[in-house]
DOKOLDREN-585871 format. One record per atom (N, C-alpha, C): residue number from 1; atom name; x negated, y negated, z negated; residue in one letter. Coordinates in pm, whole numbers. Layout:
<pts>
PT resi name     px     py     pz resn
PT  NUM   CA      X      Y      Z    A
...
</pts>
This chain:
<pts>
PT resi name     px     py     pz resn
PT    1    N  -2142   2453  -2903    X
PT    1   CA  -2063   2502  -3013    X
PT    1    C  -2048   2652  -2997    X
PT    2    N  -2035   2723  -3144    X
PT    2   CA  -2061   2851  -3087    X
PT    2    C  -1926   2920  -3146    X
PT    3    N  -1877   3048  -3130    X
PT    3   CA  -1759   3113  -3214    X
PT    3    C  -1803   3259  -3224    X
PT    4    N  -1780   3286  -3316    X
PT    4   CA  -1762   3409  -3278    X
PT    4    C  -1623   3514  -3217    X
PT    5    N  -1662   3621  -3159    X
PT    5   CA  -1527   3697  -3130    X
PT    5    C  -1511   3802  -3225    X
PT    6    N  -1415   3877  -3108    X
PT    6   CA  -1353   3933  -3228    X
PT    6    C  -1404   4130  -3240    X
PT    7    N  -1520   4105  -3115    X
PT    7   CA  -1613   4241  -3106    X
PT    7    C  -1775   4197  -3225    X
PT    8    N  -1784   4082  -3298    X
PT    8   CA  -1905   4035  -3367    X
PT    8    C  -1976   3992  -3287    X
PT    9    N  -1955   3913  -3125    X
PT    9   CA  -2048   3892  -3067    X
PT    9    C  -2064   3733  -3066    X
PT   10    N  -2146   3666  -3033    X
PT   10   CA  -2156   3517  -3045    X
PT   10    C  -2126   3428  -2891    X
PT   11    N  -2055   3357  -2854    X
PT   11   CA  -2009   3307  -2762    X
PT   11    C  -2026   3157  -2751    X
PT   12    N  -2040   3091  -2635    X
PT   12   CA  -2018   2904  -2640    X
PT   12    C  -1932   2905  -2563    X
PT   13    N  -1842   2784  -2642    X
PT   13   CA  -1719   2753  -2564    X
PT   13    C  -1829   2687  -2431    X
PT   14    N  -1691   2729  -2335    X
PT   14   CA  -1766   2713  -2193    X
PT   14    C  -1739   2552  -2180    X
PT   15    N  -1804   2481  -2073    X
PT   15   CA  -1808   2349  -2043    X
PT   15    C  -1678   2314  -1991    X
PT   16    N  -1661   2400  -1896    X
PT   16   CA  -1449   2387  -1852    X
PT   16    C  -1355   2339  -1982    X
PT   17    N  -1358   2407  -2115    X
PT   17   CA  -1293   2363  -2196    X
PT   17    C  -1315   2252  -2240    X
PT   18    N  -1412   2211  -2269    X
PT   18   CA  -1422   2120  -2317    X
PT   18    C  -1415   1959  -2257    X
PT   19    N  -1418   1968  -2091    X
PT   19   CA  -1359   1888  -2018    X
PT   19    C  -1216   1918  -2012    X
PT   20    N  -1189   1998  -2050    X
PT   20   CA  -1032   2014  -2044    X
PT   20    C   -930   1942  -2151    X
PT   21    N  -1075   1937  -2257    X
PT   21   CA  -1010   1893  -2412    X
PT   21    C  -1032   1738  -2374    X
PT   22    N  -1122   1681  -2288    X
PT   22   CA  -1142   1542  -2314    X
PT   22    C  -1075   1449  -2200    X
PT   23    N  -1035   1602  -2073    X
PT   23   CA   -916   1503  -2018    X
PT   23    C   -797   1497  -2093    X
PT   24    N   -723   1608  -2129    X
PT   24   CA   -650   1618  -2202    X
PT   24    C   -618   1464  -2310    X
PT   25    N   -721   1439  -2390    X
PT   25   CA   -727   1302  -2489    X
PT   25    C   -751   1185  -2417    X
PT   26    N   -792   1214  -2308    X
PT   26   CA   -794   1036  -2220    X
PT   26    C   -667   1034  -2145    X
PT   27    N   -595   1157  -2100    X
PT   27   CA   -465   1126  -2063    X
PT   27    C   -320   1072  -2155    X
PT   28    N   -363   1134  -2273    X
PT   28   CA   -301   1104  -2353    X
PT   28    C   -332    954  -2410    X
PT   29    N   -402    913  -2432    X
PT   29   CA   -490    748  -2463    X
PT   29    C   -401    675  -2367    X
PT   30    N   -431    715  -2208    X
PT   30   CA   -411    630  -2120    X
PT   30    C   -226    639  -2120    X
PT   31    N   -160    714  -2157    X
PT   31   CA    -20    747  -2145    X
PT   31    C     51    671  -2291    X
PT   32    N    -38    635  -2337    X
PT   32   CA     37    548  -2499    X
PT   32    C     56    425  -2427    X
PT   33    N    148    362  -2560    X
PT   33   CA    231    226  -2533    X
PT   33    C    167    129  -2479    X
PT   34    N     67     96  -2590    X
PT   34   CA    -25     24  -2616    X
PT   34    C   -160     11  -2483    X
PT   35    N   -175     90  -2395    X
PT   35   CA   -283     75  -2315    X
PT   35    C   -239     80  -2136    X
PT   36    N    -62    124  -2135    X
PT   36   CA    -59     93  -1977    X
PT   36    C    -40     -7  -1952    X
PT   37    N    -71    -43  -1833    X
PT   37   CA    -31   -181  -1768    X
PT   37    C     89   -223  -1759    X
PT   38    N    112   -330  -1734    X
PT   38   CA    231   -430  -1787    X
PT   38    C    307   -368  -1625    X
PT   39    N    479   -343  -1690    X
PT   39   CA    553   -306  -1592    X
PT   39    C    539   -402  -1478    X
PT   40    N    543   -403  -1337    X
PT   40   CA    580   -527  -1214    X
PT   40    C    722   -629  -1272    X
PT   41    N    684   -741  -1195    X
PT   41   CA    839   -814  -1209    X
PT   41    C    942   -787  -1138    X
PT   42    N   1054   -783  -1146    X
PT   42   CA   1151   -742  -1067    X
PT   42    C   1156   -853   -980    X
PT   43    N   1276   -847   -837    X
PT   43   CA   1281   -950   -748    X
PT   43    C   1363  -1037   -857    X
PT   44    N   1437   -998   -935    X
PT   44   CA   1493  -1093   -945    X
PT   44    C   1405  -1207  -1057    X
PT   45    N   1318  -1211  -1094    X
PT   45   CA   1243  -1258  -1160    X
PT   45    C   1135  -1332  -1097    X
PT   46    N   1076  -1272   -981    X
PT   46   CA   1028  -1300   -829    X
PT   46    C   1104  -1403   -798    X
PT   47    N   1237  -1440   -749    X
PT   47   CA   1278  -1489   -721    X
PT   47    C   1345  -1663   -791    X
PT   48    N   1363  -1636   -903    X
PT   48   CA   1382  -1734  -1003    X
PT   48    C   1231  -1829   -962    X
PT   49    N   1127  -1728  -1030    X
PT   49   CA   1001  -1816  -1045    X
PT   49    C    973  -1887   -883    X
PT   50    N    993  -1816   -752    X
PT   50   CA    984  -1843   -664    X
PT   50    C   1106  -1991   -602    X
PT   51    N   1205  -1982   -621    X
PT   51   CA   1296  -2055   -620    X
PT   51    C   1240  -2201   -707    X
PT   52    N   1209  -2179   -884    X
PT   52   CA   1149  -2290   -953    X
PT   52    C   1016  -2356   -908    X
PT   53    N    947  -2266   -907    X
PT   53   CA    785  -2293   -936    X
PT   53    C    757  -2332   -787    X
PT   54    N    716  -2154   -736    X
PT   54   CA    679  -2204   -602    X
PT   54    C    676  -2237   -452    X
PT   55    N    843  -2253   -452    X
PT   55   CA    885  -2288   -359    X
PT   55    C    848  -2483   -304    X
PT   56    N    863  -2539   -452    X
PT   56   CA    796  -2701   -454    X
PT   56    C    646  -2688   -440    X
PT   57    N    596  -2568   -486    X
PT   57   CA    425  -2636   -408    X
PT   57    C    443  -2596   -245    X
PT   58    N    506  -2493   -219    X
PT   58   CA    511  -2495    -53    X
PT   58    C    533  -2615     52    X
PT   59    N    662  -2688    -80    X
PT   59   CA    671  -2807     38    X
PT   59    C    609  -2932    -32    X
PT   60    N    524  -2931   -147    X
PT   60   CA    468  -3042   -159    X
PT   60    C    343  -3016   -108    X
PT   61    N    248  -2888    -54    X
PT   61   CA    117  -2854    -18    X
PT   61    C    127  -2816    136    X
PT   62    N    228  -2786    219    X
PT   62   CA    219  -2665    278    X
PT   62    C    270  -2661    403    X
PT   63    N    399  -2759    375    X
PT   63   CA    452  -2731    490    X
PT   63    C    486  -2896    535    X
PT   64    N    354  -2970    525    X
PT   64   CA    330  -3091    655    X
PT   64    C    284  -3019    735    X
PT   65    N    200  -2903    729    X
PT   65   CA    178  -2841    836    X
PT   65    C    236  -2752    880    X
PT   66    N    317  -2631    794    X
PT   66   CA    330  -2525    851    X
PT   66    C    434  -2494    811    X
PT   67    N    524  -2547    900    X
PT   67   CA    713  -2599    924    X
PT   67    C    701  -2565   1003    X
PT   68    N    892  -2518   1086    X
PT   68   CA    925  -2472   1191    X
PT   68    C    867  -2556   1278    X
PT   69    N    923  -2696   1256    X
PT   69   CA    887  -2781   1376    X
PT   69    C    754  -2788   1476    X
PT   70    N    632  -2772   1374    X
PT   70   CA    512  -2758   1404    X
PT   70    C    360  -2652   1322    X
PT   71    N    395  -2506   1328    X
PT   71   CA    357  -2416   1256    X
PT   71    C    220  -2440   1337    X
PT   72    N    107  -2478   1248    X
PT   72   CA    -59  -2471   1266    X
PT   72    C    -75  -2321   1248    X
PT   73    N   -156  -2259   1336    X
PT   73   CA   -208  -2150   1260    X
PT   73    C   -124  -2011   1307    X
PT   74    N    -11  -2065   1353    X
PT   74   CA     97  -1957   1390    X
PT   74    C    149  -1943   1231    X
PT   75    N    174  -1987   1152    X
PT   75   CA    218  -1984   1028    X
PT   75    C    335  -2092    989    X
PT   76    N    446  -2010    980    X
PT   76   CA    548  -2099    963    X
PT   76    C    612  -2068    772    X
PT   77    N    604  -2128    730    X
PT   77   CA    633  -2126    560    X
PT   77    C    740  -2174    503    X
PT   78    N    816  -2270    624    X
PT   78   CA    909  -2291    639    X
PT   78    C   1053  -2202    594    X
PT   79    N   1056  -2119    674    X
PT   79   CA   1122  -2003    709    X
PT   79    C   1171  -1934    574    X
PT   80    N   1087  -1923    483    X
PT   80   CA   1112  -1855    357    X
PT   80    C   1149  -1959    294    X
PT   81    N   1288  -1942    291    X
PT   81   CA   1397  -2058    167    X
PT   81    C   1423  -1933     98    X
PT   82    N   1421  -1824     69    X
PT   82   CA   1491  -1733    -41    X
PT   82    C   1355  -1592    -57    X
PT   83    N   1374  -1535   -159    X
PT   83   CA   1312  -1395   -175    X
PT   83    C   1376  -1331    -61    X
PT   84    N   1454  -1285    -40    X
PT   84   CA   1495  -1205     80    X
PT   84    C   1430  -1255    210    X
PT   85    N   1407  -1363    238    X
PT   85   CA   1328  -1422    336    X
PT   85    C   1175  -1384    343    X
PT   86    N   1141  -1406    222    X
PT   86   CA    972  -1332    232    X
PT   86    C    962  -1218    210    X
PT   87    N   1089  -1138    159    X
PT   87   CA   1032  -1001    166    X
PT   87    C   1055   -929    295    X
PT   88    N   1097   -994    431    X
PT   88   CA   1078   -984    576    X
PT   88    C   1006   -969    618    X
PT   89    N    850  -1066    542    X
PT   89   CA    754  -1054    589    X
PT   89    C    625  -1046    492    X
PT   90    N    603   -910    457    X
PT   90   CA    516   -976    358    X
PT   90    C    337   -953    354    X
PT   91    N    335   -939    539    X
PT   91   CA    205   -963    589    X
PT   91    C    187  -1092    598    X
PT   92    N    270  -1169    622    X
PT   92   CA    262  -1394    612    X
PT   92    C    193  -1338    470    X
PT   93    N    269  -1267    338    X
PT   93   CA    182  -1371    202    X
PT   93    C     66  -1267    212    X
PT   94    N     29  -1190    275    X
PT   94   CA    -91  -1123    234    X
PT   94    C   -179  -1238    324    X
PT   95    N   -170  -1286    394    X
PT   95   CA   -249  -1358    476    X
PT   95    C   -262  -1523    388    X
PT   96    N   -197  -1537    326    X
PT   96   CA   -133  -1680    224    X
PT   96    C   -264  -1615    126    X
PT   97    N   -271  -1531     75    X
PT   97   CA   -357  -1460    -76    X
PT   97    C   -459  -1493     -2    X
PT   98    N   -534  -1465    152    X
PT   98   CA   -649  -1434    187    X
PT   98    C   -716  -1604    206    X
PT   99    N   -618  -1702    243    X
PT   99   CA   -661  -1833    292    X
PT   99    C   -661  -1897    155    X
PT  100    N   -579  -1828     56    X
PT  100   CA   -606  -1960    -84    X
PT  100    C   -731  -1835   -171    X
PT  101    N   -789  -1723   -172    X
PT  101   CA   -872  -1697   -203    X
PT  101    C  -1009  -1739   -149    X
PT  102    N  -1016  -1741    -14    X
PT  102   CA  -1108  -1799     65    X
PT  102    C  -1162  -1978     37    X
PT  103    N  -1001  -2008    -36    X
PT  103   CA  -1030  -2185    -39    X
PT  103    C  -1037  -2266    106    X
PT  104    N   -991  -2153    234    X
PT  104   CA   -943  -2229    354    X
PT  104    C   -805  -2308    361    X
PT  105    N   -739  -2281    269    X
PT  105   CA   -583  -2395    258    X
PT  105    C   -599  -2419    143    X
PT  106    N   -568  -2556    136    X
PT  106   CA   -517  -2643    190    X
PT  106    C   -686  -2711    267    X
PT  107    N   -653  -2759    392    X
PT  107   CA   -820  -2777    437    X
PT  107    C   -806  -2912    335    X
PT  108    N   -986  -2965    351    X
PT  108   CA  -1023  -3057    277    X
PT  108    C   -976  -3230    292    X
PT  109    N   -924  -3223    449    X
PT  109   CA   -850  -3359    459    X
PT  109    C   -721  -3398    402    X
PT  110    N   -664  -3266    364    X
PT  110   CA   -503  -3274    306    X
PT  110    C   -521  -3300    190    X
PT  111    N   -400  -3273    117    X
PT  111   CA   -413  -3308    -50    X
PT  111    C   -336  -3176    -82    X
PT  112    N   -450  -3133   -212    X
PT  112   CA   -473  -3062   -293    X
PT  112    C   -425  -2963   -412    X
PT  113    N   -407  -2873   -406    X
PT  113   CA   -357  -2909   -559    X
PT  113    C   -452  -2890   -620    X
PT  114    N   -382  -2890   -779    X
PT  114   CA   -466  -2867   -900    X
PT  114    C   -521  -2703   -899    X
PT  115    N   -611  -2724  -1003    X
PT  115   CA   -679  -2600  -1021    X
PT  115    C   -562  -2514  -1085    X
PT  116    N   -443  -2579  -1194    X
PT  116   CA   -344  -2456  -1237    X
PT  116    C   -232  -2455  -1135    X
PT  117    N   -212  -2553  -1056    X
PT  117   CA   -100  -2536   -931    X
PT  117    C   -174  -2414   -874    X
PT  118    N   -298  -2417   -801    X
PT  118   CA   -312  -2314   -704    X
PT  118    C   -326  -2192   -796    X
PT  119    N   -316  -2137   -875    X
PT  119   CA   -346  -2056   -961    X
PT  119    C   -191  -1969   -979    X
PT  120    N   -106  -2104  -1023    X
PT  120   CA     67  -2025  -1023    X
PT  120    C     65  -1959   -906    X
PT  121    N     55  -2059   -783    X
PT  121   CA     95  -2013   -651    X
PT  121    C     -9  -1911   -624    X
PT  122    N   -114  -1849   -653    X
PT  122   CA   -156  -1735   -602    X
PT  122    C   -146  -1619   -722    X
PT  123    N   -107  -1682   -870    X
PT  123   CA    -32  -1557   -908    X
PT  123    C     91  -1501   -881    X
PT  124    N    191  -1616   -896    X
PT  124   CA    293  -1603   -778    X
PT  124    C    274  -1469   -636    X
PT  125    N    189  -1518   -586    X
PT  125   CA    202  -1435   -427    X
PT  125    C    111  -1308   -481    X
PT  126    N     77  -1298   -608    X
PT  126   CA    -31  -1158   -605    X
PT  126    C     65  -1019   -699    X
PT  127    N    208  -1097   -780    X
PT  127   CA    247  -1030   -821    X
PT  127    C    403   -971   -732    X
PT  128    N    437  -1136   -630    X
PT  128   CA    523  -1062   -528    X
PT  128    C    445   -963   -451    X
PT  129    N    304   -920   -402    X
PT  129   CA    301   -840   -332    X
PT  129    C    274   -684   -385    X
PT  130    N    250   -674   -537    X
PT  130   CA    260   -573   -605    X
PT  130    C    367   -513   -583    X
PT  131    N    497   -617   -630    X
PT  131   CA    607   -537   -643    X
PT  131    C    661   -544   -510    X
PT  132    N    612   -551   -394    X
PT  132   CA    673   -505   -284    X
PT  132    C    534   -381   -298    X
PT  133    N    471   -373   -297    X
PT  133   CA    386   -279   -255    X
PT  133    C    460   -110   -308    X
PT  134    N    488   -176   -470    X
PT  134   CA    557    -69   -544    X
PT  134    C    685     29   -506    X
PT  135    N    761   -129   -443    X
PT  135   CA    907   -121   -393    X
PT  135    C    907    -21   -259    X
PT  136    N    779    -31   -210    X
PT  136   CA    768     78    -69    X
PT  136    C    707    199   -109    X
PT  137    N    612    224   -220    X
PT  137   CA    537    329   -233    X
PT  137    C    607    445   -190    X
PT  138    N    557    525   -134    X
PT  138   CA    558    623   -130    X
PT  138    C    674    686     23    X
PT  139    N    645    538     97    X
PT  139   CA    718    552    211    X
PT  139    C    683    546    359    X
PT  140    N    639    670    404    X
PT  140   CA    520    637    531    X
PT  140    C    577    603    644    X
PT  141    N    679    557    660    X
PT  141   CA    768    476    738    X
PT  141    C    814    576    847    X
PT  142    N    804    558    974    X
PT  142   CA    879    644   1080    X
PT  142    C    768    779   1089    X
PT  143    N    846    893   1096    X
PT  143   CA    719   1028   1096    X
PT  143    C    787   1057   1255    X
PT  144    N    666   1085   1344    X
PT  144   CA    700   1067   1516    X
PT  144    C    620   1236   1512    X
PT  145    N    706   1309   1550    X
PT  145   CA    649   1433   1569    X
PT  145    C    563   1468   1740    X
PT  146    N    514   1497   1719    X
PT  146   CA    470   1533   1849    X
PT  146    C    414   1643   1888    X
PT  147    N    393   1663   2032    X
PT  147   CA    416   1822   2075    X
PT  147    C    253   1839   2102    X
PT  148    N    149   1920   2069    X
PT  148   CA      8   1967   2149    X
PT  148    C     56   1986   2282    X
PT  149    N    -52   1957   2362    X
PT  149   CA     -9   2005   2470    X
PT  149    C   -102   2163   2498    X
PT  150    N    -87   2206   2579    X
PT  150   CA   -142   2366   2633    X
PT  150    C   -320   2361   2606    X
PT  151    N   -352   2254   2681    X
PT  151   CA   -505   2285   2605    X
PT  151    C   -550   2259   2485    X
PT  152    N   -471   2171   2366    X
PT  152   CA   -501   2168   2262    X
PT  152    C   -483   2310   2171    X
PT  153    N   -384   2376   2244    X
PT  153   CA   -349   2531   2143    X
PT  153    C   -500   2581   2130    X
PT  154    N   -569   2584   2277    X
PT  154   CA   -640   2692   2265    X
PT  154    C   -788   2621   2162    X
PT  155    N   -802   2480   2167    X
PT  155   CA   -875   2416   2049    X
PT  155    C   -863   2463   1959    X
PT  156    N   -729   2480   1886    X
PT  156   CA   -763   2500   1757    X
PT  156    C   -743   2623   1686    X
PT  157    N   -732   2717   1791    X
PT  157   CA   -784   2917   1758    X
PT  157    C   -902   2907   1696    X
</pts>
Protein backbone atom coordinates (compact mmCIF):
# COMPACT_ATOMS: atom_id res chain seq x y z
CA UNK A 1 0.00 0.00 0.00
CA UNK A 2 1.39 3.17 -0.88
CA UNK A 3 0.74 7.05 0.58
CA UNK A 4 1.92 9.73 -0.22
CA UNK A 5 3.71 12.44 2.14
CA UNK A 6 3.62 15.47 2.72
CA UNK A 7 7.23 16.45 0.79
CA UNK A 8 5.29 14.65 -2.76
CA UNK A 9 7.26 11.69 -2.12
CA UNK A 10 5.76 8.08 -2.37
CA UNK A 11 6.11 5.80 0.67
CA UNK A 12 4.81 1.97 1.83
CA UNK A 13 3.37 1.62 4.93
CA UNK A 14 6.07 -0.40 6.60
CA UNK A 15 5.32 -4.17 7.58
CA UNK A 16 5.54 -3.18 11.54
CA UNK A 17 2.28 -1.35 11.00
CA UNK A 18 0.53 -3.37 9.61
CA UNK A 19 1.20 -6.24 12.08
CA UNK A 20 0.45 -3.77 14.47
CA UNK A 21 -3.02 -3.18 12.84
CA UNK A 22 -3.73 -6.99 12.76
CA UNK A 23 -2.65 -7.60 16.29
CA UNK A 24 -4.39 -4.84 17.34
CA UNK A 25 -7.96 -6.57 15.58
CA UNK A 26 -7.20 -10.12 16.86
CA UNK A 27 -6.81 -8.69 20.32
CA UNK A 28 -9.70 -7.03 20.13
CA UNK A 29 -11.76 -10.27 18.48
CA UNK A 30 -10.19 -12.31 21.15
CA UNK A 31 -11.24 -9.67 24.09
CA UNK A 32 -15.17 -9.64 22.93
CA UNK A 33 -17.96 -11.36 24.80
CA UNK A 34 -18.70 -13.71 22.51
CA UNK A 35 -15.20 -15.55 21.94
CA UNK A 36 -13.48 -15.88 25.59
CA UNK A 37 -13.57 -18.85 27.34
CA UNK A 38 -16.11 -19.77 29.76
CA UNK A 39 -15.23 -18.24 33.31
CA UNK A 40 -13.78 -21.48 35.89
CA UNK A 41 -16.34 -22.80 38.47
CA UNK A 42 -16.09 -21.53 41.72
CA UNK A 43 -15.40 -24.01 44.82
CA UNK A 44 -18.47 -23.53 45.71
CA UNK A 45 -20.00 -25.02 42.71
CA UNK A 46 -16.96 -27.58 42.78
CA UNK A 47 -18.18 -28.55 45.69
CA UNK A 48 -22.02 -29.00 45.38
CA UNK A 49 -21.31 -31.03 42.10
CA UNK A 50 -18.59 -32.87 44.06
CA UNK A 51 -20.65 -33.53 47.19
CA UNK A 52 -23.83 -34.70 44.49
CA UNK A 53 -22.32 -36.26 41.57
CA UNK A 54 -18.96 -37.31 42.37
CA UNK A 55 -18.43 -38.16 45.51
CA UNK A 56 -21.08 -41.52 44.84
CA UNK A 57 -18.94 -42.67 41.92
CA UNK A 58 -15.88 -42.61 44.35
CA UNK A 59 -17.56 -44.89 46.62
CA UNK A 60 -19.52 -46.84 44.19
CA UNK A 61 -16.09 -47.28 41.78
CA UNK A 62 -13.25 -46.52 43.96
CA UNK A 63 -12.96 -46.99 47.14
CA UNK A 64 -13.27 -51.10 47.52
CA UNK A 65 -9.96 -50.40 46.89
CA UNK A 66 -8.69 -47.25 47.79
CA UNK A 67 -10.04 -46.61 51.47
CA UNK A 68 -8.19 -45.79 54.49
CA UNK A 69 -8.40 -49.23 55.61
CA UNK A 70 -6.61 -50.68 52.62
CA UNK A 71 -5.20 -47.89 50.05
CA UNK A 72 -3.82 -50.07 46.73
CA UNK A 73 -1.51 -48.01 45.02
CA UNK A 74 -0.66 -45.73 47.98
CA UNK A 75 -3.94 -43.99 47.06
CA UNK A 76 -6.34 -43.33 49.61
CA UNK A 77 -9.79 -41.58 48.17
CA UNK A 78 -11.19 -42.13 51.11
CA UNK A 79 -9.90 -39.21 52.86
CA UNK A 80 -11.63 -36.60 50.66
CA UNK A 81 -15.26 -36.34 52.28
CA UNK A 82 -15.35 -32.45 51.48
CA UNK A 83 -13.77 -29.86 48.80
CA UNK A 84 -11.55 -28.60 51.43
CA UNK A 85 -10.22 -32.09 51.74
CA UNK A 86 -9.11 -32.37 48.09
CA UNK A 87 -7.98 -29.15 47.77
CA UNK A 88 -5.06 -30.49 50.35
CA UNK A 89 -4.09 -32.42 47.83
CA UNK A 90 -4.44 -31.79 44.50
CA UNK A 91 -1.46 -33.88 43.15
CA UNK A 92 -3.91 -37.28 44.35
CA UNK A 93 -6.49 -35.75 41.43
CA UNK A 94 -3.82 -34.95 39.00
CA UNK A 95 -2.73 -38.50 39.32
CA UNK A 96 -6.82 -39.65 39.38
CA UNK A 97 -6.95 -37.53 35.58
CA UNK A 98 -3.73 -39.56 34.55
CA UNK A 99 -5.13 -43.31 35.58
CA UNK A 100 -8.82 -42.60 34.18
CA UNK A 101 -7.21 -41.03 30.96
CA UNK A 102 -4.89 -43.91 30.60
CA UNK A 103 -8.10 -46.34 31.22
CA UNK A 104 -5.78 -47.94 34.13
CA UNK A 105 -8.80 -47.46 36.83
CA UNK A 106 -10.93 -48.95 37.36
CA UNK A 107 -8.68 -52.28 36.37
CA UNK A 108 -10.63 -54.74 34.21
CA UNK A 109 -11.64 -57.26 37.06
CA UNK A 110 -13.63 -54.54 38.99
CA UNK A 111 -16.80 -53.02 37.85
CA UNK A 112 -16.99 -50.25 35.69
CA UNK A 113 -18.54 -47.45 35.00
CA UNK A 114 -20.40 -46.16 32.20
CA UNK A 115 -18.99 -44.34 29.40
CA UNK A 116 -21.07 -40.93 30.81
CA UNK A 117 -20.21 -41.84 34.60
CA UNK A 118 -16.49 -41.80 33.76
CA UNK A 119 -16.81 -38.77 31.73
CA UNK A 120 -18.70 -36.61 34.77
CA UNK A 121 -16.00 -37.90 36.99
CA UNK A 122 -13.12 -36.84 34.80
CA UNK A 123 -14.87 -33.64 33.91
CA UNK A 124 -15.43 -33.23 37.38
CA UNK A 125 -11.55 -33.64 38.28
CA UNK A 126 -10.43 -31.59 35.00
CA UNK A 127 -12.38 -28.54 35.96
CA UNK A 128 -11.48 -28.88 39.88
CA UNK A 129 -7.94 -28.75 38.79
CA UNK A 130 -8.31 -25.62 36.60
CA UNK A 131 -9.73 -23.77 39.22
CA UNK A 132 -7.16 -24.70 41.66
CA UNK A 133 -4.59 -24.12 39.13
CA UNK A 134 -6.21 -20.53 38.68
CA UNK A 135 -6.74 -20.16 42.48
CA UNK A 136 -2.71 -20.41 42.80
CA UNK A 137 -1.63 -18.61 39.64
CA UNK A 138 0.68 -16.53 39.96
CA UNK A 139 2.18 -17.86 43.24
CA UNK A 140 5.77 -19.26 43.20
CA UNK A 141 5.44 -20.42 46.61
CA UNK A 142 8.47 -19.98 49.14
CA UNK A 143 11.33 -17.54 47.36
CA UNK A 144 14.71 -19.00 49.43
CA UNK A 145 17.33 -16.42 48.77
CA UNK A 146 20.64 -17.47 48.67
CA UNK A 147 24.12 -16.23 49.04
CA UNK A 148 27.04 -16.99 45.85
CA UNK A 149 29.69 -18.05 47.39
CA UNK A 150 33.40 -16.28 46.67
CA UNK A 151 34.15 -18.30 43.62
CA UNK A 152 30.96 -17.85 41.96
CA UNK A 153 31.51 -13.77 42.07
CA UNK A 154 34.43 -14.12 40.09
CA UNK A 155 32.22 -16.45 37.36
CA UNK A 156 30.10 -14.14 36.59
CA UNK A 157 32.50 -10.81 35.84
Amino acid sequence: MTCSTRFGGVWQISKWSAWATALFATVQLVNSPDVRAADPESFDVLARAYRQETRPLLKQFCLDCHASAKPEGELDLERFGTIDDVRRSPETWIKVAEMLDNGEMPPKDATSPSPAERKQLRGWVERYLEAEALANAGDPGPVVLRRLSYQYQYQLI
